[in-house]
FIMAR-467081 format. One record per residue (C-alpha): x, y, z. Coordinates in steps of 0.05 Angstrom, whole numbers. Layout:
xx X yy Y zz Z;
...
! end
This chain:
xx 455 yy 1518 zz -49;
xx 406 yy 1470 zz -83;
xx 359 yy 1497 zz -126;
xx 291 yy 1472 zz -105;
xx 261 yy 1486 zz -167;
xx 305 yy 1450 zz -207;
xx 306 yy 1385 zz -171;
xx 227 yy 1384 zz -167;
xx 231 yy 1395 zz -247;
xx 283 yy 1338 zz -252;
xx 245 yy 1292 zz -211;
xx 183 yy 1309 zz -262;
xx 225 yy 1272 zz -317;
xx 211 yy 1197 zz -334;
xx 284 yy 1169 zz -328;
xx 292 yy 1193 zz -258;
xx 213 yy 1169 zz -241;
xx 232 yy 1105 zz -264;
xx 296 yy 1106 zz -235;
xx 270 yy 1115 zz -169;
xx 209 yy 1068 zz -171;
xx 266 yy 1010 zz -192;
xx 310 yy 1027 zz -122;
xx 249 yy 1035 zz -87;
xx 227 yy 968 zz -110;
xx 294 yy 941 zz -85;
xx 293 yy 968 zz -21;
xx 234 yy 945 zz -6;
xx 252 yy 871 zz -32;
xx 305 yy 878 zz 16;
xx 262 yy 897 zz 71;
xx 205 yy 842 zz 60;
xx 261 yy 795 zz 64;
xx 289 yy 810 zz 123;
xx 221 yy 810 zz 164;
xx 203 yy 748 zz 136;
xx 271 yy 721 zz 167;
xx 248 yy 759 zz 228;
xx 171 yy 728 zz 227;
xx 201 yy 657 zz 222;
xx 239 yy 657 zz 281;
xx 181 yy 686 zz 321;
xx 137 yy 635 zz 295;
xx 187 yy 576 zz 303;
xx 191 yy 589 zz 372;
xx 111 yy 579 zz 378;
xx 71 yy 514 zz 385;
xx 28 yy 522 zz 334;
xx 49 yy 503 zz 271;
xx -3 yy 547 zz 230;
xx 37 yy 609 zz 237;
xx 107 yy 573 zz 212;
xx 59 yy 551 zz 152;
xx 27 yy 627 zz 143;
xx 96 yy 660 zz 142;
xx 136 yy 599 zz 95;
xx 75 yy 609 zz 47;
xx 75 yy 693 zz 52;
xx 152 yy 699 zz 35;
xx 160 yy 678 zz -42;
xx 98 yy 703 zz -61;
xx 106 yy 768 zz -29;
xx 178 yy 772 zz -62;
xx 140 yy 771 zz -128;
xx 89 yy 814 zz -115;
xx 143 yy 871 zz -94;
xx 180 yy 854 zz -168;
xx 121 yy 854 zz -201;
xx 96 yy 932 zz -171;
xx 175 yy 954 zz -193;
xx 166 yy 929 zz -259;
xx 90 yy 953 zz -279;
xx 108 yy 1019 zz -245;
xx 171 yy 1025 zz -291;
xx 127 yy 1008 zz -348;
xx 71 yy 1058 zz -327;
xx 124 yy 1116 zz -331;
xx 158 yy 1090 zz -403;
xx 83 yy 1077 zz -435;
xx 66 yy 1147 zz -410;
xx 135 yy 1181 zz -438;
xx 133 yy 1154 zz -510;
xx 56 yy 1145 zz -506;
xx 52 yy 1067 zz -521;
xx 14 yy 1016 zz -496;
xx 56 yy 968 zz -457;
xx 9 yy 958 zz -402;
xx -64 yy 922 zz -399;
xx -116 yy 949 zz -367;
xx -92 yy 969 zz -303;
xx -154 yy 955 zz -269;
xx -147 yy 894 zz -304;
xx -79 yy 880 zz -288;
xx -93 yy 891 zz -216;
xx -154 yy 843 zz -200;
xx -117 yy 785 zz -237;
xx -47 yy 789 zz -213;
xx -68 yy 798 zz -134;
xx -126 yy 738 zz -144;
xx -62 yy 700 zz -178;
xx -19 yy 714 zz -122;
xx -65 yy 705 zz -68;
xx -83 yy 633 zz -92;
xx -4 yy 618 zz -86;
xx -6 yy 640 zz -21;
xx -65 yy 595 zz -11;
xx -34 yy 534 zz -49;
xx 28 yy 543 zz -11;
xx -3 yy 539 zz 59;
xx -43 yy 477 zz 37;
xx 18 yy 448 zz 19;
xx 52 yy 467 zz 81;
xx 1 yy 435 zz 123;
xx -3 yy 373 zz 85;
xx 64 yy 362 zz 95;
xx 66 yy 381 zz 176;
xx 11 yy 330 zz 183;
xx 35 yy 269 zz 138;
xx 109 yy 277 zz 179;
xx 71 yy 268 zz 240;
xx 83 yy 341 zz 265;
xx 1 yy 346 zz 288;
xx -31 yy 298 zz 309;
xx -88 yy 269 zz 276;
xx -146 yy 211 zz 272;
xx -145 yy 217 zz 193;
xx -103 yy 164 zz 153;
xx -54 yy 187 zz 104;
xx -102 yy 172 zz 42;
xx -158 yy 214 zz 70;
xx -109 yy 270 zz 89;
xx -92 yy 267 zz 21;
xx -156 yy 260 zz -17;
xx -178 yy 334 zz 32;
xx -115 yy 365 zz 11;
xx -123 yy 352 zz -59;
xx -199 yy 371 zz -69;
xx -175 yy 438 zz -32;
xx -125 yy 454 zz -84;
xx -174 yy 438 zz -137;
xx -225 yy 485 zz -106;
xx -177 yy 541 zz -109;
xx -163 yy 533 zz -173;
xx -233 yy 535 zz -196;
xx -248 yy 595 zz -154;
xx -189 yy 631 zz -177;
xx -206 yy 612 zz -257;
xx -271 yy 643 zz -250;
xx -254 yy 705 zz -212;
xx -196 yy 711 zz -280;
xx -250 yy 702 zz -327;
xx -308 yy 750 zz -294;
xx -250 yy 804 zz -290;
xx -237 yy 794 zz -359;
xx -300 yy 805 zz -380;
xx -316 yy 732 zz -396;
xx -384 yy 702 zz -385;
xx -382 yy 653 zz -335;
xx -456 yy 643 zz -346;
xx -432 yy 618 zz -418;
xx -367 yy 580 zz -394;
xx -414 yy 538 zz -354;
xx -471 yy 533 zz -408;
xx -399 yy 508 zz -452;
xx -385 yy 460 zz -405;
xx -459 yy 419 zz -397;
xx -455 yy 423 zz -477;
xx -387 yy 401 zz -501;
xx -383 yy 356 zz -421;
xx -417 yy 296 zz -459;
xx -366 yy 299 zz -510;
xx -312 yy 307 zz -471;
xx -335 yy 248 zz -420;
xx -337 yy 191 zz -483;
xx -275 yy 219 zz -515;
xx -242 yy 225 zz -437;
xx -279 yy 158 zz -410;
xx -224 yy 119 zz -391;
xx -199 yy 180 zz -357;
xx -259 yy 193 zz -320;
xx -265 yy 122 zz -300;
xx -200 yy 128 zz -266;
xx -224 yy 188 zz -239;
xx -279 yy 157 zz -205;
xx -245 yy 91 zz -188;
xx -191 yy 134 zz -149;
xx -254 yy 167 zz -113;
xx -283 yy 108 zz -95;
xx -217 yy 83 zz -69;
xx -210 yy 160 zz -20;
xx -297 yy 135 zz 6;
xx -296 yy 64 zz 12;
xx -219 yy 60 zz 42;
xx -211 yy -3 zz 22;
xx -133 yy 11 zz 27;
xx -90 yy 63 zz 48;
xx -14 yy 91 zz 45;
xx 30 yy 40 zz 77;
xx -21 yy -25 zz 70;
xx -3 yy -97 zz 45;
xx -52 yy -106 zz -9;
xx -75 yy -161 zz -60;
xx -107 yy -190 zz -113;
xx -135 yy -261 zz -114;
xx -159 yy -229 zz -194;
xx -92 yy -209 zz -217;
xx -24 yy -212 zz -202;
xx -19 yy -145 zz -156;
xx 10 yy -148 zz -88;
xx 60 yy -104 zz -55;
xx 51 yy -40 zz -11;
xx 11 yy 21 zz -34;
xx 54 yy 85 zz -43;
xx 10 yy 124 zz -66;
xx -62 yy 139 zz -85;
xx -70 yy 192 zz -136;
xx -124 yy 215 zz -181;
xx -111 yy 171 zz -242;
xx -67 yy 114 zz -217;
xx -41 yy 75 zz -156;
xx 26 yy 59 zz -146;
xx 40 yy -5 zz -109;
xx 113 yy -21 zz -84;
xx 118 yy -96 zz -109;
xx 162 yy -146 zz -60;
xx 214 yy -148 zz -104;
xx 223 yy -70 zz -100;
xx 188 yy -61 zz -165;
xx 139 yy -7 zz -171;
xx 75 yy -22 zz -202;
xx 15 yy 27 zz -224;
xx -52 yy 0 zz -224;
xx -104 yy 55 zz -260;
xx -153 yy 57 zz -207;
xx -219 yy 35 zz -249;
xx -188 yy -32 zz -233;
xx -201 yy -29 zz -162;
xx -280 yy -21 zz -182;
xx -272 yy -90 zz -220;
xx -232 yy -139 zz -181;
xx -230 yy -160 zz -108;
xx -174 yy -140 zz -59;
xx -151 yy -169 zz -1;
xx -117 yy -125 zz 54;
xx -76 yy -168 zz 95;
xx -43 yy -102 zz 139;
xx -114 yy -97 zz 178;
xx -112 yy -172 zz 194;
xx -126 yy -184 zz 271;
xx -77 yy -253 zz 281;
xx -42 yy -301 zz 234;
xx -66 yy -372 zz 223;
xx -25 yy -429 zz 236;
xx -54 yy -485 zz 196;
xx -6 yy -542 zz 190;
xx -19 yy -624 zz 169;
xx 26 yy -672 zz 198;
xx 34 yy -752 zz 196;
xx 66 yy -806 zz 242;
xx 80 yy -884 zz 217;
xx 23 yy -931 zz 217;
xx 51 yy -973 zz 276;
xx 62 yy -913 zz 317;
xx -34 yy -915 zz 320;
xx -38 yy -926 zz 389;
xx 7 yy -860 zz 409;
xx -24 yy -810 zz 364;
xx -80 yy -789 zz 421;
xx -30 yy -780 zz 469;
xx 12 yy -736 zz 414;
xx -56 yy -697 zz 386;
xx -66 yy -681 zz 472;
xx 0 yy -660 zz 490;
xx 6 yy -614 zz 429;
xx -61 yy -578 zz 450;
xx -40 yy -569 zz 517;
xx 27 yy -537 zz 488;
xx -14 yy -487 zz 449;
xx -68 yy -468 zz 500;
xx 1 yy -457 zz 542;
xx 36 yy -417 zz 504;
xx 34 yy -344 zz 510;
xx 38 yy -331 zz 424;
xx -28 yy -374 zz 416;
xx -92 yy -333 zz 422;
xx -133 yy -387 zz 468;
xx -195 yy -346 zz 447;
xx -194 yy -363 zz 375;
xx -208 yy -431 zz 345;
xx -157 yy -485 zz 367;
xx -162 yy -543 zz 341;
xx -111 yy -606 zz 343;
xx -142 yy -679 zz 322;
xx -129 yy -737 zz 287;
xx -153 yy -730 zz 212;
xx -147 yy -782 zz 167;
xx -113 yy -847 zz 139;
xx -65 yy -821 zz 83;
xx -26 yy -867 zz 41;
xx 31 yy -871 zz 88;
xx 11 yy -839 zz 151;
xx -38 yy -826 zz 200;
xx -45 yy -749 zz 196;
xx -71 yy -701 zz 250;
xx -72 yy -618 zz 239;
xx -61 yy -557 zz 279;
xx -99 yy -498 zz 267;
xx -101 yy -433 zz 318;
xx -74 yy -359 zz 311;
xx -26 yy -320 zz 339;
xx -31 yy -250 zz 370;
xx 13 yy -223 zz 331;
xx 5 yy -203 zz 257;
xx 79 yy -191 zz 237;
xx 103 yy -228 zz 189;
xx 179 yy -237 zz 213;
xx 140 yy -251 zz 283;
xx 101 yy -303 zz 269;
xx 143 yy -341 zz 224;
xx 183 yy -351 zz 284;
xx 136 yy -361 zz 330;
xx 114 yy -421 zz 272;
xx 179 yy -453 zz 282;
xx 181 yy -456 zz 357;
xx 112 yy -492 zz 350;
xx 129 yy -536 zz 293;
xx 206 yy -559 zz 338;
xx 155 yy -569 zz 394;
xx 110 yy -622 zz 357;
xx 170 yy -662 zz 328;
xx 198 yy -665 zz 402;
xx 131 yy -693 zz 423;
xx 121 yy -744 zz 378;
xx 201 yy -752 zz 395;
xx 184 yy -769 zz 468;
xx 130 yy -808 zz 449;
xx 166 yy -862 zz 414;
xx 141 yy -849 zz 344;
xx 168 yy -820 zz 289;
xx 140 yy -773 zz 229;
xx 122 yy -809 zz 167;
xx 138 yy -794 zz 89;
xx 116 yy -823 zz 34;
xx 142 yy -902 zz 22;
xx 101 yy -965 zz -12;
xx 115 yy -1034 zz 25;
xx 110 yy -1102 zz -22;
xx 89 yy -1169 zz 8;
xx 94 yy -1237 zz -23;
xx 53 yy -1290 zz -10;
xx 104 yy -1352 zz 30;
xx 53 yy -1410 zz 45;
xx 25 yy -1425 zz -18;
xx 28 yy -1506 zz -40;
xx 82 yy -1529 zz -85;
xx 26 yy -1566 zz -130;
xx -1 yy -1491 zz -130;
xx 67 yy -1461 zz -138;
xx 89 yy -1513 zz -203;
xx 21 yy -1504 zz -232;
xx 19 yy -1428 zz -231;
xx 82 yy -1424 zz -262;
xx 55 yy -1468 zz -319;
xx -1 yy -1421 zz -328;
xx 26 yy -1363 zz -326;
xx -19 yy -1337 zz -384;
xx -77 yy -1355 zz -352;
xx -121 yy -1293 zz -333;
xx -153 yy -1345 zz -289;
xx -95 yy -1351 zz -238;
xx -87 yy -1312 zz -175;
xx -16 yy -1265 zz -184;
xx -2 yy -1239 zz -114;
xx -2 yy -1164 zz -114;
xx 27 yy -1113 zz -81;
xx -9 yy -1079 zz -34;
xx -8 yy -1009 zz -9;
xx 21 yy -993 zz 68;
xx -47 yy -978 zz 99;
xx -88 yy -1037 zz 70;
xx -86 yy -1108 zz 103;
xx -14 yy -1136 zz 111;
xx -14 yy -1218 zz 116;
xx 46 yy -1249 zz 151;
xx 105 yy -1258 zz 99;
xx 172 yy -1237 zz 93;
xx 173 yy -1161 zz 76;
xx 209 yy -1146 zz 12;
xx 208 yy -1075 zz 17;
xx 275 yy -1028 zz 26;
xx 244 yy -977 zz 83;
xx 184 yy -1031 zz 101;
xx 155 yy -1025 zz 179;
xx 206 yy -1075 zz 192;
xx 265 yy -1028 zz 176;
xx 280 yy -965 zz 210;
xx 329 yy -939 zz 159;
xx 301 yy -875 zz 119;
xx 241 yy -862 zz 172;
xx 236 yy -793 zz 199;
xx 233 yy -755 zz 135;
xx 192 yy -695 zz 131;
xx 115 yy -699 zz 102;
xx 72 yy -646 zz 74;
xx 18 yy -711 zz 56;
! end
């Protein structure tokens, strides 16, 4: 038979108290963990997302909490055998470890949710950046609220933190400016939206163009094209101009092309047949400007432009779509009969001068008084001679060459 008596006075000793607290502590660990495994595959086979997030916050720090109870309870019984303080104030202790753990549990369920909604698990009418920008001014606000709580427990003046802070704030704002500039830039950036996660940006100011990875507090990074990534601090973005090309509504098309001087009297027919391609085609937005008409007398060409948009604002897209259009203007001026100019330079020599005039130049040939003949350029009067020049209008060899002129 047990003795009663004896077990009751052997449970009063401190090894066996602390004994017991320790496998109670582990039992318990034991037990949390296997209804947390339990909770998640309740709440995984729910809609809503907000309990997945509750219960994948709730399970590590609820893990610590149970090791922390083992181990002050374990120290509670050895402080109280050998009469040594191992342990704060347990009143202390108390109020700052649960406001500690409780703001983990609240940081962790922000986190959680930030995550479901970037993936694209909820749906939402927020961008990325604001998503973001809320997340992160929640976590800060936590923090905050959770410092003070720590400080008012601890018998700290918060009255005098805050006095502190207006007194030694101006000092720390000139000796932090450049921090706090950033700071304020990167706010700026989360109001005005000029950009956000995933955007083409750039700078006519700098050299900074890429995609925007990432907006944080201090600096942006930017994804360059060559796979390089670049941080901008964000007071930048307060002092130069950017330019977002992702939120363009079409592409422009703006192209200069020139045909031979003899081929004049077919460039109306050309500038009206390319038109009536583009109002045509289904890649040209007919609503936006659309231009095609002859614009000017270049050095070796008669050049006429192109400008309209396309509907589409992808860049692979509409580089194509470029080169059906551009094919389609060289077959037209094909059919046409003419041909697209490059640069050349034609020289003419007068042939029906005298012989008197002839023998008597050539015995003045120092004279500044005499009339050389002079080359003249393609597009200024041409008097009948014999052309001299290799790719002259006379010659078809060499014409067709592309022209940017």
């Amino acid at each position: 038979m047990f003795d009663i008596g004896h077990i009751l006075t052997l449970l009063e000793t401190w090894w066996v108290q602390a004994t017991l607290g320790f496998v109670v502590g582990v039992l318990t660990y034991f037990v949390a963990k296997y209804m947390v495994a339990k909770l998640k595959v309740k709440a995984s086979r729910t809609r809503n997302l907000f309990d997945d997030a509750v219960v994948g916050a709730l399970e590590t720090p609820l893990y610590y909490s149970i090791l922390l109870c083992t181990i002050v309870y374990v120290l509670f019984v050895v402080q109280g055998q050998f009469n040594t303080k191992l342990l704060p104030k347990l009143d202390h202790l108390y109020v700052v470890a649960s406001s500690v753990l409780f703001a983990w549990f609240v940081m962790r369920i922000i986190r959680i949710r930030e995550n479901q909604i970037l993936k694209g698990s909820i749906e939402t009418k927020a961008d990325k950046t604001t998503i973001s920008a809320i997340f992160k001014l929640l976590r800060i606000s936590v923090i905050i609220i959770t410092c003070l709580v720590v400080f008012q427990t601890l018998g700290l003046s918060i009255s005098g933190i805050i006095a502190f802070g207006g007194v030694g704030g101006a000092a720390v704002a000139f000796a932090a400016k450049d921090l706090l500039a950033n700071f304020f830039g990167g706010l700026m950036v989360y109001l005005d939206k000029p950009f956000a996660v995933g955007d083409w940006v750039r700078s006519p100011d700098q050299n900074i163009e890429g995609t925007v990875e990432n907006i944080g507090w201090r600096v942006t990074r930017i994804r360059t094209f060559d796979q390089r990534p670049l941080y901008v601090p964000n007071s930048v973005f307060t002092q130069i101009s950017i330019e977002n090309p992702s939120r363009m509504s079409h592409r422009r098309i703006y192209e200069t092309i020139g045909v031979r001087y003899q081929d004049f009297a077919q460039v109306e027919a050309i500038c009206d047949q390319v038109e009536a391609y583009l109002k045509a085609s289904e890649y040209i937005d007919e609503n936006q400007t659309l231009m095609v008409n002859f614009n000017s007398f270049a050095d070796s060409s008669l050049e006429f432009f192109i400008y309209c948009f396309t509907h589409t604002t992808h860049w692979q897209t509409f580089h194509s779509i470029k080169q059906k259009v551009l094919f389609k203007v060289g077959q037209i001026i094909e059919n046409e009969g003419a041909q697209i100019a490059f640069p050349s330079r034609s020289l003419y020599v007068e042939s029906n001068v005298p012989i008197e005039n002839k023998v008597s130049s050539q015995t003045r040939q120092t004279s500044k008084t005499d009339k050389v003949p002079e080359a003249v350029d393609s597009k200024a009067a041409r008097p009948k001679g014999k052309n001299l020049g290799k790719y002259g209008p006379d010659s078809d060899a060499g014409q067709g060459g592309d022209s940017d002129s």
